[in-house]
KEGUVEX-740219 format. One record per residue (C-alpha): x, y, z; residue in one letter; residue number from 1. Coordinates in nm, 2 decimals. Layout:
BEGIN
REC_px_py_pz_resn_resi
REC_X_Y_Z_a_NUM $
...
***
This chain:
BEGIN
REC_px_py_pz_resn_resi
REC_15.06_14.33_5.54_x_1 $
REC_15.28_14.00_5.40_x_2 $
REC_15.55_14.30_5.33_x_3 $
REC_15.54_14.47_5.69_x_4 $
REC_15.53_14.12_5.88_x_5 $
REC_15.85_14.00_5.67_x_6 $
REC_16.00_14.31_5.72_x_7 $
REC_15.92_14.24_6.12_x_8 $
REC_15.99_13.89_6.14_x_9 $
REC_16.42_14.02_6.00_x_10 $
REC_16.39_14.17_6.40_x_11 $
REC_16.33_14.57_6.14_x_12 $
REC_16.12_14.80_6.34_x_13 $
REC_15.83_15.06_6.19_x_14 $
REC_15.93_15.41_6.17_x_15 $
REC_15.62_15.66_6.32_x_16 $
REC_15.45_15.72_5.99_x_17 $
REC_15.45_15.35_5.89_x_18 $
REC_15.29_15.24_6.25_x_19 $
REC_15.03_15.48_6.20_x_20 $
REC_14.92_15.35_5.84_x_21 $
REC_14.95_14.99_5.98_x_22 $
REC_14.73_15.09_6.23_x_23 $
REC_14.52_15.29_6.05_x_24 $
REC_14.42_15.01_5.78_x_25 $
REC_14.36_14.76_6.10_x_26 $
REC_14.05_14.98_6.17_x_27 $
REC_13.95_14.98_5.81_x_28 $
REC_13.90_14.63_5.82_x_29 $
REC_14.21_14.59_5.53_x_30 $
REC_14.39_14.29_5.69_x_31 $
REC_14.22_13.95_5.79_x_32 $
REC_14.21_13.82_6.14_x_33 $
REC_14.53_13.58_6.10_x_34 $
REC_14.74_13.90_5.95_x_35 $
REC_14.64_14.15_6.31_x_36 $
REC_14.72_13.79_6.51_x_37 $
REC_15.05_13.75_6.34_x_38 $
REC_15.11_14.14_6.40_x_39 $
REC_15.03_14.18_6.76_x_40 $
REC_15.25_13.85_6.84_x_41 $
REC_15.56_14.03_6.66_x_42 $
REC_15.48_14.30_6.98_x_43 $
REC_15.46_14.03_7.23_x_44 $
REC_15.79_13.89_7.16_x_45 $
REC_15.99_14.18_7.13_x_46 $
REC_15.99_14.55_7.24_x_47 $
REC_15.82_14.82_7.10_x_48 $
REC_16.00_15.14_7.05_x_49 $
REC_15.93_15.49_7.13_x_50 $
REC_15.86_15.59_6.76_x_51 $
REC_15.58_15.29_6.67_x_52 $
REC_15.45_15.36_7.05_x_53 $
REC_15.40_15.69_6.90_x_54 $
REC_15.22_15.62_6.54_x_55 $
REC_14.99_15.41_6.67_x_56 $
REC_14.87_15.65_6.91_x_57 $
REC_14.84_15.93_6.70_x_58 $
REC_14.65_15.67_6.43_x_59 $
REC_14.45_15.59_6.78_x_60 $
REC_14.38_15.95_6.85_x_61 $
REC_14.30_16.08_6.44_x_62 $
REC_14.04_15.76_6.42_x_63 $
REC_13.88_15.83_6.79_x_64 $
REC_13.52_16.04_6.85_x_65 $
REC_13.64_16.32_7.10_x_66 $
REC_13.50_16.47_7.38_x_67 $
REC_13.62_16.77_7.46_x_68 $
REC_13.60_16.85_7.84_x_69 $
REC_13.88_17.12_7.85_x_70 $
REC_13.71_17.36_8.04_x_71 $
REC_13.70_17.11_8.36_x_72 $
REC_14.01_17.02_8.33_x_73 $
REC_14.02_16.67_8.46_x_74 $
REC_14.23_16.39_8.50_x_75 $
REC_14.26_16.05_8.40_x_76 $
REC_14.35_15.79_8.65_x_77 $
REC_14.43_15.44_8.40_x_78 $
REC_14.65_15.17_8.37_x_79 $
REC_14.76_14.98_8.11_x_80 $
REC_14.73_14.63_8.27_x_81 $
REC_14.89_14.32_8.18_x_82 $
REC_15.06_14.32_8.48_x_83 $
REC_14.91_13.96_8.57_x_84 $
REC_14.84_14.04_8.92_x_85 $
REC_14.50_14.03_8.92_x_86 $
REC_14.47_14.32_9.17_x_87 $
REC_14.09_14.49_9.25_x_88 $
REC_14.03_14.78_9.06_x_89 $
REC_14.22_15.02_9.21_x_90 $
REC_14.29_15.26_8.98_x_91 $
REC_13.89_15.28_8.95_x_92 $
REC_13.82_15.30_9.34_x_93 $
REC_14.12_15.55_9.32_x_94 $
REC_13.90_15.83_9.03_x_95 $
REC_13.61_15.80_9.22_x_96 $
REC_13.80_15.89_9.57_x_97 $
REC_14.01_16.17_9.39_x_98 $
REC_13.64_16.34_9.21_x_99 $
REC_13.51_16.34_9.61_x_100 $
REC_13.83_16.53_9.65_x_101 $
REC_13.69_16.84_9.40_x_102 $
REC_13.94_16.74_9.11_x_103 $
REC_13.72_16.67_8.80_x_104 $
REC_13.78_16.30_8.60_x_105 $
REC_13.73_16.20_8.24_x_106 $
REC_13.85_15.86_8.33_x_107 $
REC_13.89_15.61_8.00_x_108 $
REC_13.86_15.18_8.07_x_109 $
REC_13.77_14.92_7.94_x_110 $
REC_13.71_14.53_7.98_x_111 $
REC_13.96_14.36_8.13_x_112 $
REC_14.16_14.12_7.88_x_113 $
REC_14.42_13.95_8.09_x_114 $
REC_14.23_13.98_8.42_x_115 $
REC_13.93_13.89_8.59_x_116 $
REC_13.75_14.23_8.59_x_117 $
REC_13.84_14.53_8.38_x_118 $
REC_13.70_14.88_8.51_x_119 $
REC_13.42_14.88_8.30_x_120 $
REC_13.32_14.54_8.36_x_121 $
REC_13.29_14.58_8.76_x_122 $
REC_13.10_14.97_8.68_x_123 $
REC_12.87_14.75_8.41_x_124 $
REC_12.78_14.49_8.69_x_125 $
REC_12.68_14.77_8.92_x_126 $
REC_12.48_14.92_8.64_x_127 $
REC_12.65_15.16_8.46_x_128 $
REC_12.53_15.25_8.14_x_129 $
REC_12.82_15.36_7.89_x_130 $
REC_12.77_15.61_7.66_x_131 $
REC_12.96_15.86_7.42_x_132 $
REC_12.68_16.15_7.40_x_133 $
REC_12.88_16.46_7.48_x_134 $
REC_12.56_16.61_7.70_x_135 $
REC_12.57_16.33_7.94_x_136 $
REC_12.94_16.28_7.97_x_137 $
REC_12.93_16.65_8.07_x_138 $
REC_12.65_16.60_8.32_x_139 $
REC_12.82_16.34_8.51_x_140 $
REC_13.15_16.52_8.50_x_141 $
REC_12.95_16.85_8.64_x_142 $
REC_12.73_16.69_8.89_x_143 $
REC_12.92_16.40_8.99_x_144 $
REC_13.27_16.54_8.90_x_145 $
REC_13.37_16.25_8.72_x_146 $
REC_13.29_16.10_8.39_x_147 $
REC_13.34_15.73_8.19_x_148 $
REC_13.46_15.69_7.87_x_149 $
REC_13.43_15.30_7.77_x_150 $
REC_13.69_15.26_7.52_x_151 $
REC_13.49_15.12_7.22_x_152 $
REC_13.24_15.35_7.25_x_153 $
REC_13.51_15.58_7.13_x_154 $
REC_13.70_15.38_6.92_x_155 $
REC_13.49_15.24_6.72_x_156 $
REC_13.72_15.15_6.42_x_157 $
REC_13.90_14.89_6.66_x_158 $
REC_13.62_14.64_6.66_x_159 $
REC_13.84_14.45_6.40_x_160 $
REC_14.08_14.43_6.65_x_161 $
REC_13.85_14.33_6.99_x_162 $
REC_13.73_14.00_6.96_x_163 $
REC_14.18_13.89_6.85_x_164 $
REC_14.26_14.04_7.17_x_165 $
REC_13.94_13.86_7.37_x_166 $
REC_14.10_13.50_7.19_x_167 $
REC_14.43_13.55_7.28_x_168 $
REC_14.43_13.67_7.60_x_169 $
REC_14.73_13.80_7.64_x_170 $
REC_14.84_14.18_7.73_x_171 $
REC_14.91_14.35_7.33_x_172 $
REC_15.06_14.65_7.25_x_173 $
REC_14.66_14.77_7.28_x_174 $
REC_14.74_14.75_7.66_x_175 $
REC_15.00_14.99_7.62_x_176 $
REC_14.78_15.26_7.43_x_177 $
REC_14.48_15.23_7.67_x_178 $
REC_14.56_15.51_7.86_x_179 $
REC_14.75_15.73_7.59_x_180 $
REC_14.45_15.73_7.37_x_181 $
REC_14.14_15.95_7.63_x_182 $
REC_13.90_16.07_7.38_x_183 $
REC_13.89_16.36_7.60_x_184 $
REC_14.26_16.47_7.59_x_185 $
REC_14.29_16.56_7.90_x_186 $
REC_14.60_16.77_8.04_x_187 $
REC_14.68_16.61_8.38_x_188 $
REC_14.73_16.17_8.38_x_189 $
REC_14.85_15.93_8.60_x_190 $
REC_14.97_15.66_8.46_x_191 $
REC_15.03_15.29_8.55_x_192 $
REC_15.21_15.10_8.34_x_193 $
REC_15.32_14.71_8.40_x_194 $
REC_15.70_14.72_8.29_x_195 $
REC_15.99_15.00_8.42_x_196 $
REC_16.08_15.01_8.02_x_197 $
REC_15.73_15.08_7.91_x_198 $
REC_15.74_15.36_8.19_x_199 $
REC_16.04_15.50_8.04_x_200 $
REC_15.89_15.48_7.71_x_201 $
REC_15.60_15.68_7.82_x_202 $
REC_15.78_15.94_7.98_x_203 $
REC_16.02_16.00_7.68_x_204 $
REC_15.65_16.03_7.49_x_205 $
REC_15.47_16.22_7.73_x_206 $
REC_15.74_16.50_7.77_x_207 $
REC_15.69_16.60_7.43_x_208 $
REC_15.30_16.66_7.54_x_209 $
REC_15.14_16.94_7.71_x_210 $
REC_15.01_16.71_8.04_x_211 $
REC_15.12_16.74_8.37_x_212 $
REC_15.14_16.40_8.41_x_213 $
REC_15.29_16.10_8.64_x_214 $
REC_15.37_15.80_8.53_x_215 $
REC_15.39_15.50_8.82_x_216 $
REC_15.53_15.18_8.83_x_217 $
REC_15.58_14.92_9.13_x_218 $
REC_15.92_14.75_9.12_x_219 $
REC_15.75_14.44_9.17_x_220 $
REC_15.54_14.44_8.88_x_221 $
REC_15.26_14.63_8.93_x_222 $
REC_15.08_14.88_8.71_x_223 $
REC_15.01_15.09_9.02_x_224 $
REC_15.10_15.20_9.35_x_225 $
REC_15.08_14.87_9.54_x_226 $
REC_15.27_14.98_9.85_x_227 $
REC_15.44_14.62_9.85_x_228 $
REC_15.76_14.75_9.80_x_229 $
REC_15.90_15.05_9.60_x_230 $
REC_15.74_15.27_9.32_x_231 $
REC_15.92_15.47_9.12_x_232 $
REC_15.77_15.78_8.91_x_233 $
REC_15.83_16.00_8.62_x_234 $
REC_15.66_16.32_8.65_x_235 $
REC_15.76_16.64_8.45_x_236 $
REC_16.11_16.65_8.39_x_237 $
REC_16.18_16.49_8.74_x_238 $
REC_16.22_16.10_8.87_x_239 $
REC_16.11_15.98_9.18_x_240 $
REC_16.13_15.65_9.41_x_241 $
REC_15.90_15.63_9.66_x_242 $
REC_15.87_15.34_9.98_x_243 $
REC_15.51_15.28_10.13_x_244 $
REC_15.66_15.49_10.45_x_245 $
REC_15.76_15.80_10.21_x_246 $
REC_15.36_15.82_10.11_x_247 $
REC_15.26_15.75_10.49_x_248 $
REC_15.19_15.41_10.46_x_249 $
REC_15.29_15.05_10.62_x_250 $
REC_15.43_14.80_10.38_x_251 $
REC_15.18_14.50_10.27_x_252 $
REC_15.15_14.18_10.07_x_253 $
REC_15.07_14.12_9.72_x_254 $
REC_14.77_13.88_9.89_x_255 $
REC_14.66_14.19_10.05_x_256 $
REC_14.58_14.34_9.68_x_257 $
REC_14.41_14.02_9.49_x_258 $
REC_14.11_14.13_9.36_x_259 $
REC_13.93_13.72_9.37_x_260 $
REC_13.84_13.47_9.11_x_261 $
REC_13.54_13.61_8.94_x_262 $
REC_13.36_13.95_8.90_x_263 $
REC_13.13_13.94_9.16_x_264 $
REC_13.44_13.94_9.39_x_265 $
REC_13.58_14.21_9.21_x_266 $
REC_13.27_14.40_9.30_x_267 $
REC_13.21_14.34_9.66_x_268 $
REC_13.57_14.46_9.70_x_269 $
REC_13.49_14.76_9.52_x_270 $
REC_13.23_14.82_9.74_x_271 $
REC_13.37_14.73_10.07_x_272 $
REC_13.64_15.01_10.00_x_273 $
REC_13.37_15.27_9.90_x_274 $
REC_13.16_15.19_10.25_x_275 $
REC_13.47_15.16_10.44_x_276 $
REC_13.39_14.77_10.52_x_277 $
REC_13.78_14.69_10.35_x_278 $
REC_14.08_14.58_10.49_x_279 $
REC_14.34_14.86_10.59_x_280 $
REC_14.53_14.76_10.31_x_281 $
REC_14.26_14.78_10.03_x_282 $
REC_14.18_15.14_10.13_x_283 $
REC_14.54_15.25_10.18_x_284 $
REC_14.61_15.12_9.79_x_285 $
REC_14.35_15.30_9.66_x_286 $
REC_14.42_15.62_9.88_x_287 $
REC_14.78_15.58_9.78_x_288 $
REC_14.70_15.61_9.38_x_289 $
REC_14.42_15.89_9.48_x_290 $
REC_14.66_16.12_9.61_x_291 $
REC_14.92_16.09_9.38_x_292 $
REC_14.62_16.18_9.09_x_293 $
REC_14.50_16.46_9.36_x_294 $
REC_14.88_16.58_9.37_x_295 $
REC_14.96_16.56_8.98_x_296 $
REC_14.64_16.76_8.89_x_297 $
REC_14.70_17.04_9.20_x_298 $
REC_15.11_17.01_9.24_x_299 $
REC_15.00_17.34_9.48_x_300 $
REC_14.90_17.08_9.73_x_301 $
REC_15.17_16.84_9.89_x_302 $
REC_15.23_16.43_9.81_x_303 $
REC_15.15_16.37_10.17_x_304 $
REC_14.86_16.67_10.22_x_305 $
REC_14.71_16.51_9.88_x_306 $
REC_14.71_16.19_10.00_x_307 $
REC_14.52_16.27_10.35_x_308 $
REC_14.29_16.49_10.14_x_309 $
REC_14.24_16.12_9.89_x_310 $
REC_14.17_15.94_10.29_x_311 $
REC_13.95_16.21_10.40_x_312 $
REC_13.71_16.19_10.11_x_313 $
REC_13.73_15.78_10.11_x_314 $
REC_13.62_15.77_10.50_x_315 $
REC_13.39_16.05_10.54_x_316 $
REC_13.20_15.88_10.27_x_317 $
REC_13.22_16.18_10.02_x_318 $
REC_13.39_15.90_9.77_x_319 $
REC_13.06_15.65_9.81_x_320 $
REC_12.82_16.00_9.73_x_321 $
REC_13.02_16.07_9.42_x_322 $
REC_12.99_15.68_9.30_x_323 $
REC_12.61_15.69_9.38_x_324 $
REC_12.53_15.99_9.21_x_325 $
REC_12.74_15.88_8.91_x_326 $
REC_12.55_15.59_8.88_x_327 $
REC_12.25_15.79_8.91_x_328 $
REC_12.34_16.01_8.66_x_329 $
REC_12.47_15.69_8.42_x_330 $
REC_12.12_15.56_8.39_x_331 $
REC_11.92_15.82_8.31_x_332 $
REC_11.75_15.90_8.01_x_333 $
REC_11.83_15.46_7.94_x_334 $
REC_11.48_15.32_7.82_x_335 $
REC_11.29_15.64_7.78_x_336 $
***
């Protein structure tokens, strides 16, 4: 490691292969917890680029336990974070509202490192129960039509690097995988990412994949459609910038989107959106990002139709069912 932080520190970049091995011998526990510090701070004060974005994924992806849910084709619906906005979680509200919709969802999270509540921290304080057994994971995605893949369940070999990321507190180049690395591959994604250059970066990546995919950033920061201002996209071979009115939507303000101080918060947003006891805003966000998934993984449909498909499933309840019978589904079988 002392040779690949020097070479680093002289502002020298990792070719693909070379990210991949330093990744690799992360998991395998060959480098002390001052060496992966020093490394991941190299990433914080300088940009990655397109071919060490790439090696760690595919180090991400060769160390990960899949699940393969190809026949369901689903979509993912994740962000990377590190946005500092401390938004609820949309993306989260938004994969449950887009499985009510009849489009299946393998959707991967995690704990939240630079914000209050991550997506699996506000499903784990209603109950969930993670798991990686392939039978379940396919029950929930064929009853429930979604699924939930907690991140270290899958990538086990990156408990070396969990509790550096937890001390720090600070987005990493980790934040930047998250959504790149789905145990379950799937071929439709929509992507939030926190920076326009990280966006770029993923759509010069993603090209080269077999996804139909979108990836969304907020000119203002956001890792998501906020509908504070404009959003622009990269979907497959096409750019887009979209206002709030393009997607049918009033303008808001970033107030309109903070997610509170401490989990419990988190959650009782969550749940006012689900039982339609939100603010306009809240469920317009989330319908927003719903539509855009509904759209990317059935281009046959509209932007706008997907989106009022996305507001018919949040308000007629279908979205609340789904999340209920997920839960259901999540416990069973815990205990016995």
């Amino acid at each position: 490691m002392k040779a690949i932080l020097n070479h680093l520190f002289e502002h020298k970049k990792l070719t693909k292969d070379e990210a991949r091995e330093v990744l690799t011998n992360i998991a395998q526990g060959k480098y002390n917890h001052s060496q992966i510090a020093a490394f991941l701070t190299v990433y914080i004060m300088r940009s990655i680029s397109v071919e060490e974005l790439e090696g760690f994924r595919e180090a991400m992806l060769n160390l990960c336990i899949p699940v393969h849910l190809n026949e369901y084709n689903p979509i993912d619906l994740c962000g990377t974070g590190g946005d500092g906005k401390n938004t609820f979680n949309v993306s989260t509200l938004a994969s449950f509202v887009t499985a009510a919709s009849g489009v299946h969802v393998a959707k991967h999270g995690n704990h939240g490192v630079s914000s209050v509540s991550g997506s699996s921290t506000v499903l784990e304080y209603f109950g969930v129960k993670f798991t990686n057994d392939k039978d379940k994971l396919r029950r929930q995605i064929e009853e429930a039509n979604i699924c939930f893949l907690h991140a270290p369940l899958f990538h086990p070999a990156m408990k070396n690097v969990a509790p550096i990321r937890k001390e720090l507190k600070v987005k990493t180049f980790f934040n930047m995988l998250g959504p790149m690395v789905n145990p379950a591959f799937p071929k439709n994604q929509l992507v939030g990412v926190f920076s326009l250059e990280l966006a770029r970066l993923y759509a010069y990546l993603y090209q080269k994949l077999d996804k139909s995919f979108r990836i969304v950033h907020s000119l203002d920061g956001y890792d998501e459609v906020s509908l504070t201002g404009k959003v622009k996209t990269y979907a497959n071979n096409r750019e887009q910038l979209f206002t709030p009115e393009d997607l049918g939507f009033e303008a808001y303000q970033p107030e309109d989107l903070f997610g509170g101080d401490t989990v419990a918060a988190s959650a009782k947003i969550f749940e006012g959106v689900l039982k339609n006891d939100s603010t306009q805003a809240q469920k317009d966000v989330v319908c927003a990002n719903a539509g855009l998934a509904i759209h990317t993984a059935r281009p046959e449909l509209s932007l706008i139709d997907a989106v009022a498909l996305a507001q018919e499933s949040l308000t007629s309840g279908k979205a609340l069912q789904t999340f209920e019978r997920f839960l259901t589904l999540s416990k069973e079988g815990v205990g016995v």
